[in-house]
C-alpha positions as CSV (number, residue, x, y, z in Angstrom):
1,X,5.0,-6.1,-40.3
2,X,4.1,-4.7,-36.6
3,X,0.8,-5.1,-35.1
4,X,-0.6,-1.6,-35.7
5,X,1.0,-1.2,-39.2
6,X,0.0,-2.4,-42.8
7,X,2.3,-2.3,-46.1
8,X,1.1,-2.8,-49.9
9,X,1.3,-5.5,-52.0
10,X,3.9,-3.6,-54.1
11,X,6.0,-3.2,-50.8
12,X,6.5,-7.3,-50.8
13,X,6.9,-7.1,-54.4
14,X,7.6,-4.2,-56.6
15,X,7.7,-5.8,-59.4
16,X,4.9,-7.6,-59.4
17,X,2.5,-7.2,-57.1
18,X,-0.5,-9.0,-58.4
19,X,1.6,-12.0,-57.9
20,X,2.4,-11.3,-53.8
21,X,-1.6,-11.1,-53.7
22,X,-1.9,-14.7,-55.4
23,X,1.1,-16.1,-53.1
24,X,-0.9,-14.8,-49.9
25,X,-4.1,-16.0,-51.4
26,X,-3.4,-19.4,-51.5
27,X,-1.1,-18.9,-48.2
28,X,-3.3,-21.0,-45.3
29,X,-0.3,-20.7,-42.6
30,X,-1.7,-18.9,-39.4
31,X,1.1,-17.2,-38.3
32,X,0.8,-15.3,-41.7
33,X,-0.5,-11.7,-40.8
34,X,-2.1,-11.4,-44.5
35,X,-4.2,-8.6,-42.9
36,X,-1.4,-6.6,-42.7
37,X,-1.0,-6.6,-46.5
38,X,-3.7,-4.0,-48.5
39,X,-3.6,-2.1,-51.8
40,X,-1.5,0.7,-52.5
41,X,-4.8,3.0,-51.6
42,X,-5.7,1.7,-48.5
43,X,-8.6,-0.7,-50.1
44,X,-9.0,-3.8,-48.6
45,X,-8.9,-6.8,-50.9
46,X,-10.6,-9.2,-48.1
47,X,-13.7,-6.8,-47.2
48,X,-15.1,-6.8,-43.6
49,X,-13.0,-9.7,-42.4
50,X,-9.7,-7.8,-43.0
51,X,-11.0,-4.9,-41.8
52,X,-12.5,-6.6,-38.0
53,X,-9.0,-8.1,-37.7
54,X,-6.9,-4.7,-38.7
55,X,-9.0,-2.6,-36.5
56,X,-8.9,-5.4,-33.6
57,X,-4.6,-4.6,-34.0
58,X,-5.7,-1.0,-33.8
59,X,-5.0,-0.1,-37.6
60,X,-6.9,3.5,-38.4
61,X,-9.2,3.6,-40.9
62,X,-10.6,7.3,-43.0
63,X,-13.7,5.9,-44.2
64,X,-13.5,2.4,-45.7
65,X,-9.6,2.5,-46.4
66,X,-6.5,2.2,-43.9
67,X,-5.4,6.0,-43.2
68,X,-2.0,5.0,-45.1
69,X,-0.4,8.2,-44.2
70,X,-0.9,6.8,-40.4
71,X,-0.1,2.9,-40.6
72,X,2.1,2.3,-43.6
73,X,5.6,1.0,-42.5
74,X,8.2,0.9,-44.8
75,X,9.2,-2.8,-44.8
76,X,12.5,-2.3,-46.2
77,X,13.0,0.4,-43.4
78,X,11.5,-2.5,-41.0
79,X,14.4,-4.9,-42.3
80,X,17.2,-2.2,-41.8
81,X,16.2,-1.4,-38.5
82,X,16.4,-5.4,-37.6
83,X,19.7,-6.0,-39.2
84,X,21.2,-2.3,-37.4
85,X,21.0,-3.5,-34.0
């Protein structure tokens, strides 16, 4: 995912996204961007932390949710794109 940009857990895994939440839960890599990765609304699941290191990348917020209409990127678009060129 871009700086800038965020996706859902049920982008990384449709099926089940719960379980995308626990992998990058227990995930303690730092060149993960788990930040990038919210709820379907725009909710945060890691509070105020998530939120200083979204808006630090310049992620827009309405209120206390990412403005998904604004910075969701399709990741499967994201892939296509990278494999096109």
């Amino acid at each position: 995912m871009p700086i800038g940009f965020v996706a859902t857990y049920g982008d990384l895994c449709p099926e089940a996204p719960r379980f995308a939440g626990m992998v990058l839960a227990a995930c303690e890599d730092p060149d993960v961007p788990w930040q990038r990765i919210v709820r379907a609304d725009g909710s945060l699941a890691k509070g105020a932390r998530q939120r200083r290191l979204l808006e630090a990348e310049g992620v827009p917020f309405r209120g206390a949710r990412v403005d998904m209409a604004t910075a969701w990127a399709d990741p499967a678009a994201l892939a296509d794109d990278r494999t096109a060129g």
